[in-house]
Backbone of each chain as ProteinMPNN parsed JSONL, in Angstrom:
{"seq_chain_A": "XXXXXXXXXXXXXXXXXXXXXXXXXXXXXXXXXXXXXXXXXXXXXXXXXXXXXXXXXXXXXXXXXXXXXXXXXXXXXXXXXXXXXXXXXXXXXXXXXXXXXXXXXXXXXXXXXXXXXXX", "coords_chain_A": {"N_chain_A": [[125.109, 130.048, 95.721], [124.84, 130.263, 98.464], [122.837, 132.275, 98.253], [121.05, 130.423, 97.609], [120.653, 128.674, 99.411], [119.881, 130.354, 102.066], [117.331, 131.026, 100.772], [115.782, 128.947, 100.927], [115.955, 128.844, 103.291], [114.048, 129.944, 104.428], [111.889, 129.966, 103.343], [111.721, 127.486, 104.43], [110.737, 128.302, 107.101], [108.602, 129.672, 106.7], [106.609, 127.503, 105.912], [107.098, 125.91, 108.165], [105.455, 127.885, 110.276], [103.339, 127.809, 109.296], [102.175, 125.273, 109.612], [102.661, 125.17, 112.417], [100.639, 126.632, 113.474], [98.03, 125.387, 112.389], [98.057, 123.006, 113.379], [98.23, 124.113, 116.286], [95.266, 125.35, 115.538], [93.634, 122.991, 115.52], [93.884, 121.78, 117.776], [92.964, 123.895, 119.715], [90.498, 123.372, 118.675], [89.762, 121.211, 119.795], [90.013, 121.608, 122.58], [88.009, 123.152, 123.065], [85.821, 121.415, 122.173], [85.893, 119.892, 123.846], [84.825, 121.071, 126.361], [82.152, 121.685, 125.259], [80.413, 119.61, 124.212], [77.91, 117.289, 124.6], [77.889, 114.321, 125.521], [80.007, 111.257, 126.334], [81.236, 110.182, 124.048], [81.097, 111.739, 121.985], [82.756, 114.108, 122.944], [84.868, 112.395, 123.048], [85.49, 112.198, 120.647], [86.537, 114.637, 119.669], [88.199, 115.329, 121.252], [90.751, 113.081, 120.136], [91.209, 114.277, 118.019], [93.199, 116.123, 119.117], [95.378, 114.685, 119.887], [96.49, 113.214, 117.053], [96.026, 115.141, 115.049], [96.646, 117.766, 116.172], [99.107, 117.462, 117.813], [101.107, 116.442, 116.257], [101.185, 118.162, 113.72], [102.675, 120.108, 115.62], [104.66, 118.994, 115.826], [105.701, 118.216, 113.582], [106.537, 120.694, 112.469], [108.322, 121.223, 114.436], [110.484, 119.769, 113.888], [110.862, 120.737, 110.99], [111.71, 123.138, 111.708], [114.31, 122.754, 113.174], [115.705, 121.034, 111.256], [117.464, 117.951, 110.064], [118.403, 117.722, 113.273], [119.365, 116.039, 116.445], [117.368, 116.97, 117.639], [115.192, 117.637, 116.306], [114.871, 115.32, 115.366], [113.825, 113.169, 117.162], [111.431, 114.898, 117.532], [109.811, 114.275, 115.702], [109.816, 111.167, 115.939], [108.264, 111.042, 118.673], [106.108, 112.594, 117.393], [104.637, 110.573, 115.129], [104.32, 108.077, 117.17], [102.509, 109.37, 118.712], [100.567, 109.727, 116.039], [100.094, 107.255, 115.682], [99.217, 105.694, 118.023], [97.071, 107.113, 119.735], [94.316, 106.645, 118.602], [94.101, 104.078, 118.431], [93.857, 103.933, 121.794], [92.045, 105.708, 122.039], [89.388, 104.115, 120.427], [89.858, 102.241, 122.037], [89.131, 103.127, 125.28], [86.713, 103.965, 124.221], [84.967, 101.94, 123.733], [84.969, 100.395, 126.432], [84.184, 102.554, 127.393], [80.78, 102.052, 126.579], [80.213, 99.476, 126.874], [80.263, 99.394, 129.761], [78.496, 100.889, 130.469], [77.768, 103.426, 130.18], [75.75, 106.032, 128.704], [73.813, 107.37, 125.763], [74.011, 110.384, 124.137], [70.76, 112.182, 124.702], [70.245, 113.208, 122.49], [71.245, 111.846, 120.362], [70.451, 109.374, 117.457], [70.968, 107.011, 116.67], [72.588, 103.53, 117.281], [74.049, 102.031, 116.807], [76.604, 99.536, 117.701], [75.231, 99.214, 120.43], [72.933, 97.699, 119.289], [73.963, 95.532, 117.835], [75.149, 94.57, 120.321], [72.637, 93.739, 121.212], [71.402, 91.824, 119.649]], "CA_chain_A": [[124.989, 128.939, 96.677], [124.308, 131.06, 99.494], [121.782, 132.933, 98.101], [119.638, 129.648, 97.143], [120.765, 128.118, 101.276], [118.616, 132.0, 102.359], [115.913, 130.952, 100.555], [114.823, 127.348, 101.146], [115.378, 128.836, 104.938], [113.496, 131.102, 104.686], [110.444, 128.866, 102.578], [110.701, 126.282, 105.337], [110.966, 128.933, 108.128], [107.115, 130.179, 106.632], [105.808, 126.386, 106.289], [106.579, 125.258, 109.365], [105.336, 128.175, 110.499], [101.752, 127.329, 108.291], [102.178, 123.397, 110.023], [102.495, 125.032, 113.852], [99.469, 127.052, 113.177], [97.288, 124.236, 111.717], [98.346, 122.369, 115.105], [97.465, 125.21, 117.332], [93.788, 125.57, 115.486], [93.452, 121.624, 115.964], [94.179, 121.969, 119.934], [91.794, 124.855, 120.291], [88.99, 122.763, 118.638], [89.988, 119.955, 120.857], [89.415, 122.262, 123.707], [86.766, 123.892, 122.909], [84.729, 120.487, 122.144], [85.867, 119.069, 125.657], [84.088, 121.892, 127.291], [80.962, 122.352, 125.173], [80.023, 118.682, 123.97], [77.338, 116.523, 125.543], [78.376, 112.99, 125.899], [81.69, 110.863, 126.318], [81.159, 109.87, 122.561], [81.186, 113.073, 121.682], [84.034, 114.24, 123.744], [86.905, 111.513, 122.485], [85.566, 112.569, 118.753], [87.457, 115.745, 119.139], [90.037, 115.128, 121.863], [91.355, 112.331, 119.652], [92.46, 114.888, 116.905], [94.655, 116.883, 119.802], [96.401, 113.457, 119.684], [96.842, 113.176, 115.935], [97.028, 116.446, 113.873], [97.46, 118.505, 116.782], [100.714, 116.734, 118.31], [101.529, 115.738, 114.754], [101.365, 119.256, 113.243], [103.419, 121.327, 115.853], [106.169, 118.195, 116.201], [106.409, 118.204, 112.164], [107.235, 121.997, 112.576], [109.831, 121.273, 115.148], [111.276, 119.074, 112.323], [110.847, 121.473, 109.756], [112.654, 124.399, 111.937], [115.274, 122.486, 113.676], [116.342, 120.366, 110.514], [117.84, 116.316, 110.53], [119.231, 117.596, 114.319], [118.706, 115.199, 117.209], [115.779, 117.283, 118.176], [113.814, 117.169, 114.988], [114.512, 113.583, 114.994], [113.129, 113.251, 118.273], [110.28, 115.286, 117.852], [108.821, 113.406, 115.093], [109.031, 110.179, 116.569], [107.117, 111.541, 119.97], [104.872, 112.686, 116.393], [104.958, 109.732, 115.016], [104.04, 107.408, 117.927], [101.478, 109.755, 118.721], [99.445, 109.483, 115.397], [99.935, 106.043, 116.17], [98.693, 105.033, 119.63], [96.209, 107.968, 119.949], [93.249, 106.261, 117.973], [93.885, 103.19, 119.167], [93.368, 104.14, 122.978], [90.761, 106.562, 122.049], [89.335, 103.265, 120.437], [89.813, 100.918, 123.443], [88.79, 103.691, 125.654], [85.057, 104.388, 123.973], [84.341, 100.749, 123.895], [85.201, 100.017, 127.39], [82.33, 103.244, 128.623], [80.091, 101.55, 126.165], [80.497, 97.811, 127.706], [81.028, 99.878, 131.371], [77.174, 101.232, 130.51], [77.48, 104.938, 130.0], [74.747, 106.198, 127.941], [74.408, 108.195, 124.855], [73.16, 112.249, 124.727], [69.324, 112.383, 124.322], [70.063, 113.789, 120.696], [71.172, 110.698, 119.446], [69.765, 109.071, 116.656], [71.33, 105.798, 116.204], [73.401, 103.262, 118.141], [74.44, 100.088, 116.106], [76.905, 99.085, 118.371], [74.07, 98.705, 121.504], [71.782, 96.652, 119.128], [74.605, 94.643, 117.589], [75.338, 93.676, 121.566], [71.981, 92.846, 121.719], [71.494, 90.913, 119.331]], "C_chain_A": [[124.402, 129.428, 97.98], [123.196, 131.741, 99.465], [120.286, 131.902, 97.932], [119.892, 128.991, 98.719], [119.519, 129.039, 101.819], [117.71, 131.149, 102.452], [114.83, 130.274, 100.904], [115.104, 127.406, 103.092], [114.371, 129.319, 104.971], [111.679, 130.36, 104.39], [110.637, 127.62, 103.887], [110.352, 127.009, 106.573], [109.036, 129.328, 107.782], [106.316, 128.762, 106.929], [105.636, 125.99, 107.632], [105.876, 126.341, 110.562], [103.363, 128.042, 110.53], [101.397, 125.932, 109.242], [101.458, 124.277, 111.331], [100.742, 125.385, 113.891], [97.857, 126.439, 113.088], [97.079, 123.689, 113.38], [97.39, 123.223, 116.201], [95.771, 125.484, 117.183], [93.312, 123.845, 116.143], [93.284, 121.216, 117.857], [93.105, 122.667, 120.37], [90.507, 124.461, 120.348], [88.756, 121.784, 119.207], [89.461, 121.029, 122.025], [88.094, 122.71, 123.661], [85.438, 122.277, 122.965], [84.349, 119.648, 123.701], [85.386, 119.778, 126.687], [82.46, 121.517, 127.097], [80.131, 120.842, 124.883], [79.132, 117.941, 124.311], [77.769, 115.3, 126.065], [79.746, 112.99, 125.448], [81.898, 110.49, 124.661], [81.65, 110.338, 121.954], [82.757, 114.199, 121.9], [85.279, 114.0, 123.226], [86.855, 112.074, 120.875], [86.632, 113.612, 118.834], [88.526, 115.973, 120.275], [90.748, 113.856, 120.986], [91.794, 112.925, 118.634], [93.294, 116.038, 117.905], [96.029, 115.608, 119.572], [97.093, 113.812, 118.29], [97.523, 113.909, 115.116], [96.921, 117.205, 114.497], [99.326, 118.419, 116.809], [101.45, 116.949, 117.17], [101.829, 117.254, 114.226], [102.521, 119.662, 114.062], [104.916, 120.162, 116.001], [106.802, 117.951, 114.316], [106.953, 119.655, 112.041], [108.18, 122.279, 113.628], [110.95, 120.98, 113.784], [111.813, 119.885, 111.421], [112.35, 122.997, 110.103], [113.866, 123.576, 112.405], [116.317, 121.545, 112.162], [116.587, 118.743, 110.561], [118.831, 116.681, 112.302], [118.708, 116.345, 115.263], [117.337, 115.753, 117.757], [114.668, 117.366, 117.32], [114.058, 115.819, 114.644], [113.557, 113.245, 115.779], [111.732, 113.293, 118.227], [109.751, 114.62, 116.913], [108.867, 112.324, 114.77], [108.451, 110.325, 117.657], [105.707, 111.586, 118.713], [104.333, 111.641, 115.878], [104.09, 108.276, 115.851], [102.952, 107.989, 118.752], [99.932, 109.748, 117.828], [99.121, 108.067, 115.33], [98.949, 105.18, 117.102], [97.552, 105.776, 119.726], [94.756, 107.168, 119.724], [93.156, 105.666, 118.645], [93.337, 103.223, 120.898], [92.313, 105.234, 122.877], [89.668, 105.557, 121.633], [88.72, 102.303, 121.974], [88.426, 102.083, 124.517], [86.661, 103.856, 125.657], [84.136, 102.799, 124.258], [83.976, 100.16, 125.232], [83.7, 101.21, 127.794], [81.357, 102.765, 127.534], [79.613, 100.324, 126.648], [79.972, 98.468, 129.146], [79.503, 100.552, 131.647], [76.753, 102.746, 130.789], [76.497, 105.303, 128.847], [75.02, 107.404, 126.769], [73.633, 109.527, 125.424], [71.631, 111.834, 124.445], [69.003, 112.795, 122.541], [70.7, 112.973, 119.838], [70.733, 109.8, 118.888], [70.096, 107.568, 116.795], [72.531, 105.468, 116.854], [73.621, 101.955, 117.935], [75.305, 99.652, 117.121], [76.356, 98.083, 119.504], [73.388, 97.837, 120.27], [72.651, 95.671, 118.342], [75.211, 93.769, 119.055], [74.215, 92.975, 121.488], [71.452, 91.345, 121.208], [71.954, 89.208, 119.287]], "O_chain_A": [[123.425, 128.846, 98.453], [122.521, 131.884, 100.485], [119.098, 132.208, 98.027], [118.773, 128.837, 99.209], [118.386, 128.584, 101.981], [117.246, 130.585, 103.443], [113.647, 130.542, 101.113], [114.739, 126.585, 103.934], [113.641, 128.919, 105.877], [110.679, 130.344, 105.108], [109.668, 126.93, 104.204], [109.578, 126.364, 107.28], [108.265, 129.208, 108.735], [105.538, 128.678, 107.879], [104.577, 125.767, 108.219], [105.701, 125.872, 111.686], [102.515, 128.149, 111.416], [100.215, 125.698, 109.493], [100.239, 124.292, 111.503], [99.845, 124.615, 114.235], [96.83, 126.91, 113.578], [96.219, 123.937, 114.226], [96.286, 123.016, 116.705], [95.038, 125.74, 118.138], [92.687, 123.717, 117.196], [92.658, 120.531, 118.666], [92.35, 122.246, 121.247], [89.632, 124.707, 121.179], [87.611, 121.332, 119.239], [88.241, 121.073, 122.18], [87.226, 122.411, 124.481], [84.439, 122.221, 123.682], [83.393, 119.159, 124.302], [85.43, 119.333, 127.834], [81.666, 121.204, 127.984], [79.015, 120.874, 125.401], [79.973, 117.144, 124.728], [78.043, 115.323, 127.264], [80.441, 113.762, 124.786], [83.043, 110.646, 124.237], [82.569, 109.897, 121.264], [83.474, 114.792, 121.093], [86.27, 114.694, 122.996], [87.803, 112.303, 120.124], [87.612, 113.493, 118.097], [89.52, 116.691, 120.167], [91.805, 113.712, 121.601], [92.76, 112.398, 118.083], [94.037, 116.821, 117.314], [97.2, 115.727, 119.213], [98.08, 114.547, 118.258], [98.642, 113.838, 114.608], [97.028, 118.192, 113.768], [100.269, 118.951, 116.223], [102.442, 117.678, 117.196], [103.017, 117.528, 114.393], [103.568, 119.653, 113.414], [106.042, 120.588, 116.256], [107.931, 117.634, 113.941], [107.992, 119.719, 111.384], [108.765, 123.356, 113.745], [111.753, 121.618, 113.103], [112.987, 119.846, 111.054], [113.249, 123.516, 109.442], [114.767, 123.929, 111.644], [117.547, 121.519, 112.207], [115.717, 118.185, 111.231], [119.82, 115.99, 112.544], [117.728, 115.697, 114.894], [116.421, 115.069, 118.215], [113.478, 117.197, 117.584], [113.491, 115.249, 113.711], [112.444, 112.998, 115.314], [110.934, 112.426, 118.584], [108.762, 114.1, 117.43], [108.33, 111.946, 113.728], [107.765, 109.308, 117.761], [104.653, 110.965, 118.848], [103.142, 111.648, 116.191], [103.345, 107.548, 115.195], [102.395, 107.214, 119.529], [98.783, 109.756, 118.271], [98.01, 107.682, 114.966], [98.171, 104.262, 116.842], [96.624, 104.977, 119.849], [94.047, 107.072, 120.726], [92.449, 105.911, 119.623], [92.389, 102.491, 121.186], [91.757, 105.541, 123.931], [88.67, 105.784, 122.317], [87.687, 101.96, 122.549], [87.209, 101.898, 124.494], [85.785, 103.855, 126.522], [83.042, 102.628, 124.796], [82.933, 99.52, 125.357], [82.611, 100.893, 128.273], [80.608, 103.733, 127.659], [78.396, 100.249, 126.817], [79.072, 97.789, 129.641], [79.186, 100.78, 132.814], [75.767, 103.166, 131.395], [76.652, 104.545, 127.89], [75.995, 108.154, 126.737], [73.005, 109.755, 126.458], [71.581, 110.834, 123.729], [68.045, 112.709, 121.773], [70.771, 113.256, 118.642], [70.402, 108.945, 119.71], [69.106, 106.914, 117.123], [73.413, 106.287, 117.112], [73.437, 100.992, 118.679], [74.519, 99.087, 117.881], [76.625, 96.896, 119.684], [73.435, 96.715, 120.775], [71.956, 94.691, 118.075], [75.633, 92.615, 118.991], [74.297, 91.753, 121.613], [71.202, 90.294, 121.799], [71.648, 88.51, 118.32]]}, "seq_chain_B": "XXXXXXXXXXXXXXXXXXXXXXXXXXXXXXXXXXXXXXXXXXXXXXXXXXXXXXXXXXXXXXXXXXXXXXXXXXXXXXXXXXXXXXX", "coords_chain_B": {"N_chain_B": [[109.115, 141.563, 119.829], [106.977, 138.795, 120.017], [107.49, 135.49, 119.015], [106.149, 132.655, 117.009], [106.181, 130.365, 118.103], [106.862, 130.945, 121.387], [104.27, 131.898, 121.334], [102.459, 129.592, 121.489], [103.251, 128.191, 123.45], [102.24, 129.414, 125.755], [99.583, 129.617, 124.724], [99.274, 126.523, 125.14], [99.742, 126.393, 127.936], [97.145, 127.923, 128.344], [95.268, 125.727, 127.546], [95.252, 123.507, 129.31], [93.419, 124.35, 131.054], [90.121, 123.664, 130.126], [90.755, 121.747, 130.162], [91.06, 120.687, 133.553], [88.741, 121.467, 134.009], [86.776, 119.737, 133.127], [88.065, 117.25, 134.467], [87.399, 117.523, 136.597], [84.672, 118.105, 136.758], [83.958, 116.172, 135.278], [81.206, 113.838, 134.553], [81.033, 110.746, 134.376], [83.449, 108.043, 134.693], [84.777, 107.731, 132.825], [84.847, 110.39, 131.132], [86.932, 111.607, 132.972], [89.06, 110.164, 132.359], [89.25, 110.458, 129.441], [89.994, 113.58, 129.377], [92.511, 113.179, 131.236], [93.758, 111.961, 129.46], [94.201, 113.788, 127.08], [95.564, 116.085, 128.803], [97.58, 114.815, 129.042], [98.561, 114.688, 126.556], [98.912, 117.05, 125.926], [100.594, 117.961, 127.89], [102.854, 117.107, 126.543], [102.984, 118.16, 123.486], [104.196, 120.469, 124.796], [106.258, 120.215, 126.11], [107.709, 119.544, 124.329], [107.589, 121.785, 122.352], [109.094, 123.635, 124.387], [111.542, 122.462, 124.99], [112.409, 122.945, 121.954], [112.735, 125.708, 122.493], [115.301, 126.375, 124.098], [116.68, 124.811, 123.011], [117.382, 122.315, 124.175], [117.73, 118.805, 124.212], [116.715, 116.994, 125.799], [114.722, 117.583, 126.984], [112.997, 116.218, 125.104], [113.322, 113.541, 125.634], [111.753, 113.072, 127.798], [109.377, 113.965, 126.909], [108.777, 111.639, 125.163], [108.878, 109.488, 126.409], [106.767, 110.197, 128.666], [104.795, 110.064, 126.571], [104.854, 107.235, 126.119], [103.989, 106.587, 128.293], [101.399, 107.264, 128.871], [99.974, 106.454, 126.97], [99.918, 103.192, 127.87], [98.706, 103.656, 130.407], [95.905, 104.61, 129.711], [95.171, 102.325, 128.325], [95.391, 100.533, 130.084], [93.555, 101.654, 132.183], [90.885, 101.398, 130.722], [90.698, 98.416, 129.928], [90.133, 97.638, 132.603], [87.964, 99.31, 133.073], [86.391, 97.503, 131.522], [86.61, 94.809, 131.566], [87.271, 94.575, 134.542], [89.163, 93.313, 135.407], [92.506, 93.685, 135.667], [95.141, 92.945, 133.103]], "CA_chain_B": [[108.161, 141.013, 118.898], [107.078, 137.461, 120.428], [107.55, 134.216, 118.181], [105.102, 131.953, 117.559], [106.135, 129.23, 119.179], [106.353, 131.335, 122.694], [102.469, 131.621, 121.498], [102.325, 128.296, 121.532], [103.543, 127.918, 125.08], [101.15, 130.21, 126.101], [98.544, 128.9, 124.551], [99.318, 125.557, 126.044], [99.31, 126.816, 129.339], [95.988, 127.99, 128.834], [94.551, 124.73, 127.231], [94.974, 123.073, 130.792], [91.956, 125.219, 131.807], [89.052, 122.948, 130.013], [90.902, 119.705, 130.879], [91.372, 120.474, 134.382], [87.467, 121.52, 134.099], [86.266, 118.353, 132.567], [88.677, 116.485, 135.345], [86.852, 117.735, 138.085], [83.192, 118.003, 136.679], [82.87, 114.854, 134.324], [80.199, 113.284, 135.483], [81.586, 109.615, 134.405], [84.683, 107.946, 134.957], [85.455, 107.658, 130.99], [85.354, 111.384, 130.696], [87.583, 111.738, 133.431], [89.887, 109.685, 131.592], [89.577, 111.095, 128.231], [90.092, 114.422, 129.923], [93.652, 113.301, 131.5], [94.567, 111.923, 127.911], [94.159, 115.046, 126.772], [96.305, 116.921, 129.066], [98.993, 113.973, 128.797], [99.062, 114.688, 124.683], [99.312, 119.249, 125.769], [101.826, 118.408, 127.964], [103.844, 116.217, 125.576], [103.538, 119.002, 122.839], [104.537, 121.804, 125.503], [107.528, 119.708, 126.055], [108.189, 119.622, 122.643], [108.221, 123.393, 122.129], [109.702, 124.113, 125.139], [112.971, 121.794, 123.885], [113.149, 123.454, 120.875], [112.762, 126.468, 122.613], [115.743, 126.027, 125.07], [117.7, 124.271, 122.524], [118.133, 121.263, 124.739], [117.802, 117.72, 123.757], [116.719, 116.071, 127.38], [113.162, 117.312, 127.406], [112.115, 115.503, 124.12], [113.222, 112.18, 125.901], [110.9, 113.356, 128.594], [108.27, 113.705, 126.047], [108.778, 110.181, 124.491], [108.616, 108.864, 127.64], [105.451, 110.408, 128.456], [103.858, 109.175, 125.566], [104.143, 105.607, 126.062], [103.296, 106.022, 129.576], [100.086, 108.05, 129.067], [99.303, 104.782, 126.017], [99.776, 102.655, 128.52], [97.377, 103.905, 130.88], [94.692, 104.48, 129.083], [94.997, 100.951, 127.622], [95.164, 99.512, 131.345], [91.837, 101.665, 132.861], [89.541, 100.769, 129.04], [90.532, 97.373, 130.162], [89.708, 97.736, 134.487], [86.641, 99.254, 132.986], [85.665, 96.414, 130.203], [86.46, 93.504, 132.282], [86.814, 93.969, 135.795], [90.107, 92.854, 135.864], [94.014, 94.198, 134.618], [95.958, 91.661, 132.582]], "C_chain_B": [[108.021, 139.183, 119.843], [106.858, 136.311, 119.26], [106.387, 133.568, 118.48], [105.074, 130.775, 118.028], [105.724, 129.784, 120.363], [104.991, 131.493, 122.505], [101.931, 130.514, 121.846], [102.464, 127.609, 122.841], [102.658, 128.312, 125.601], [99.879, 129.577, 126.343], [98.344, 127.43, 125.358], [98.898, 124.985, 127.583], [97.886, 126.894, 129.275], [94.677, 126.66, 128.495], [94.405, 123.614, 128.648], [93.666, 123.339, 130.899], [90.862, 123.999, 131.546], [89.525, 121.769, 130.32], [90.855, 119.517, 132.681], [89.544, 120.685, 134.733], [86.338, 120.476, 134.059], [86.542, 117.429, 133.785], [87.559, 116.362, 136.54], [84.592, 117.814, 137.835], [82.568, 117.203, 136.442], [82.138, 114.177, 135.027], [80.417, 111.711, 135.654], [82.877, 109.141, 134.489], [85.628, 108.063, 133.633], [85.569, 108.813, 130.765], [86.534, 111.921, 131.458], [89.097, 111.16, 132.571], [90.045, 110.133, 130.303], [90.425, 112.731, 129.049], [92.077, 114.281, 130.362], [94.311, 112.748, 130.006], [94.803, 112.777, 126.849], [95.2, 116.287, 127.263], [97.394, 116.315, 128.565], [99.539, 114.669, 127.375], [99.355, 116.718, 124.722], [100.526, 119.437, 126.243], [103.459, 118.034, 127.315], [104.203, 117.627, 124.271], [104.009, 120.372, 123.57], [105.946, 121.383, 125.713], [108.608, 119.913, 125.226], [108.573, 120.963, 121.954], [108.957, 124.097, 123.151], [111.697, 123.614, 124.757], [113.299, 122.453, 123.353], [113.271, 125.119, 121.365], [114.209, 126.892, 123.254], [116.902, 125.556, 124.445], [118.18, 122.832, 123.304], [117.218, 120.111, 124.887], [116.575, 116.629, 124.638], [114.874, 116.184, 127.127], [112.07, 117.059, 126.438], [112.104, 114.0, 124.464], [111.943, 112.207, 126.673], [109.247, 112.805, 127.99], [108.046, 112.346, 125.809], [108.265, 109.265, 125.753], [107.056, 108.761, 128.352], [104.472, 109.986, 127.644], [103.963, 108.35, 125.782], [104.051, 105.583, 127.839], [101.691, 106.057, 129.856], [99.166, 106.926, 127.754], [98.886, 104.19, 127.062], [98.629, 102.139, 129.566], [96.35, 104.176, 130.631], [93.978, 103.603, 128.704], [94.334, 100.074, 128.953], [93.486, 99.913, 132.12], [91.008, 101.252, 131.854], [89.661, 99.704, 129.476], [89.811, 96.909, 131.448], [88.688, 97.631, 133.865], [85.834, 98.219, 132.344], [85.634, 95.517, 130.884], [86.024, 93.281, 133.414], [88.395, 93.591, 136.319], [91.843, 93.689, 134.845], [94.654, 93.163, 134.261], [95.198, 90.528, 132.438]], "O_chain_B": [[109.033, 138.571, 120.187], [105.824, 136.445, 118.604], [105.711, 133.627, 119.507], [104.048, 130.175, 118.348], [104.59, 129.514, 120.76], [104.322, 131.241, 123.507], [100.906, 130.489, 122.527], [101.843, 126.604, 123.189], [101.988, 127.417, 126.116], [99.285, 129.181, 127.345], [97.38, 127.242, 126.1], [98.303, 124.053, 128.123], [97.24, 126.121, 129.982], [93.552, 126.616, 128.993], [93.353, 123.002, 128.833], [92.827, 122.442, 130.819], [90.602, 123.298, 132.524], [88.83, 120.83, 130.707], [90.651, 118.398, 133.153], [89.084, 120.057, 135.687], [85.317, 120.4, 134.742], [85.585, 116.813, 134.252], [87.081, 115.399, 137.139], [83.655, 117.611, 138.607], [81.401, 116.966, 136.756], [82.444, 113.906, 136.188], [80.127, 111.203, 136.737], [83.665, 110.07, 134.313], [86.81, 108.383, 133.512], [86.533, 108.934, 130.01], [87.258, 112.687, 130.821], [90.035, 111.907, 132.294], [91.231, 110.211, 129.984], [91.649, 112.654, 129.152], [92.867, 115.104, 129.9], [95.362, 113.229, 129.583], [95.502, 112.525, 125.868], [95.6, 117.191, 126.529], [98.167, 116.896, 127.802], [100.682, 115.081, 127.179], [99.827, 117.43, 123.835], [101.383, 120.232, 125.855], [104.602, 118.449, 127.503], [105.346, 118.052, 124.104], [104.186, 121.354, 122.849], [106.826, 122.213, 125.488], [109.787, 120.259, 125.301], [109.542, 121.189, 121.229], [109.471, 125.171, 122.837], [112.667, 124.29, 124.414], [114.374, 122.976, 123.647], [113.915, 125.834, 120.599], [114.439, 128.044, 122.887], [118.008, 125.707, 124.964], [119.264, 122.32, 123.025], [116.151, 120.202, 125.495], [115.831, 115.773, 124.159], [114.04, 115.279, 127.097], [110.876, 117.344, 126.528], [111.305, 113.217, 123.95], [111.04, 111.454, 126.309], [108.432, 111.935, 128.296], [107.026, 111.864, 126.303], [107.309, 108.49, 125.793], [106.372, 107.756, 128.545], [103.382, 109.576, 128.041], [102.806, 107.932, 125.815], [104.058, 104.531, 128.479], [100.974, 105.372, 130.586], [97.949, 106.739, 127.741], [97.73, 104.375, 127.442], [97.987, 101.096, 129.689], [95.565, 103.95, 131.552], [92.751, 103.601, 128.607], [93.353, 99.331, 129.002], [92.599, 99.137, 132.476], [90.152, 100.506, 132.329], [88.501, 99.367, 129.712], [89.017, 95.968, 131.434], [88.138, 96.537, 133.738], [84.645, 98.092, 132.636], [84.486, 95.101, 131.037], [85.123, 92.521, 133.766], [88.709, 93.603, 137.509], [91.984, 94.046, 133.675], [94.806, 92.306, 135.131], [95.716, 89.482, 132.045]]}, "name": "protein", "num_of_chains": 2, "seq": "XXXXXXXXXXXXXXXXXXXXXXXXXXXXXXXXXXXXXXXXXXXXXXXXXXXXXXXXXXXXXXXXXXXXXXXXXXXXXXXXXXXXXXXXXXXXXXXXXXXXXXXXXXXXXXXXXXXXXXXXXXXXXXXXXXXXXXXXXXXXXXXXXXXXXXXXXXXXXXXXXXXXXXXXXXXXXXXXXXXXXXXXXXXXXXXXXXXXXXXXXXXXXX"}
């Protein structure tokens, strides 16, 4: 009994270790895009997965290490209500500097949106 | 030996850097705003590992809290900017 308790610590103690990880690369490429990117377009594409399966990753590996406590409950509804809302105001957000008359990069090809306004 | 969460803190800390870069350089007001929705969602998961780091309960409400404030606002300037008007 004890010896199989160990184990399945020990196996979630590596996953959520695999989850935080995941998270942490997700964040970096969020950063990294919000430096190097040209336009706002461009920009929310990859800050909108820090929202998602950043957040989301390292708050399912709270979960995973802390167990059913109040703090892995916690943390993945903050997770939760993050993969939630995120889009959506990343969403609202792009439309509004589209409407608001921010322009695209020079290296963009195509822009259905603009010719479905104009239409 | 350091854990990898305390990496994770770390790291956190240093993910500030390009948002506070973006903050101050973007050239439009929408990146400015992506930019603080960005920190909002680093410092929500810094929260989050700091909690579990700490063992104490309080600064995942914090978090929660944060999140639907940092919705909120995002929702209310996309709208300033789209219309013209809030509500």
């Amino acid at each position: 009994m004890s010896g199989i308790s160990v184990f399945i610590n020990m196996i979630m103690n590596i996953l959520s270790d695999i989850v935080l990880l995941i998270g942490l690369i997700f964040v970096f490429l969020g950063m990294l895009g919000l430096i190097r990117l040209p336009d706002v377009y461009n920009r929310l594409h990859t800050t909108a997965k820090i929202g998602t399966l950043g957040a989301f990753g390292v708050m399912l590996s709270i979960l995973m290490r802390a167990g059913f406590a109040p703090i892995g409950i916690k943390a993945i509804a903050v997770g939760l209500f993050l993969l939630l809302t995120a889009p959506i105001a990343a969403h609202m957000i792009t439309r509004a500097a589209h409407r608001h008359g921010v322009g695209l990069c020079k290296e963009s090809i195509i822009d259905e949106y603009g010719e479905a306004r104009e239409r | 030996m350091i854990s990898l969460l305390d990496f994770s803190l770390i790291f956190m800390v240093l993910a500030f850097i390009p948002c506070m870069y973006r903050i101050i350089k973007g050239p439009t007001v929408p990146d400015r705003v992506v930019a603080v929705d960005a920190m909002t969602t680093v410092i929500i998961v810094m929260l989050g590992a700091y909690s579990y780091d700490k063992g104490s309960v309080f600064f995942m409400d914090v978090a929660l809290v944060l999140a639907v404030i940092s919705f909120v606002g995002t929702v209310t300037i996309s709208k300033y900017l789209d219309e013209g008007v809030v509500l």
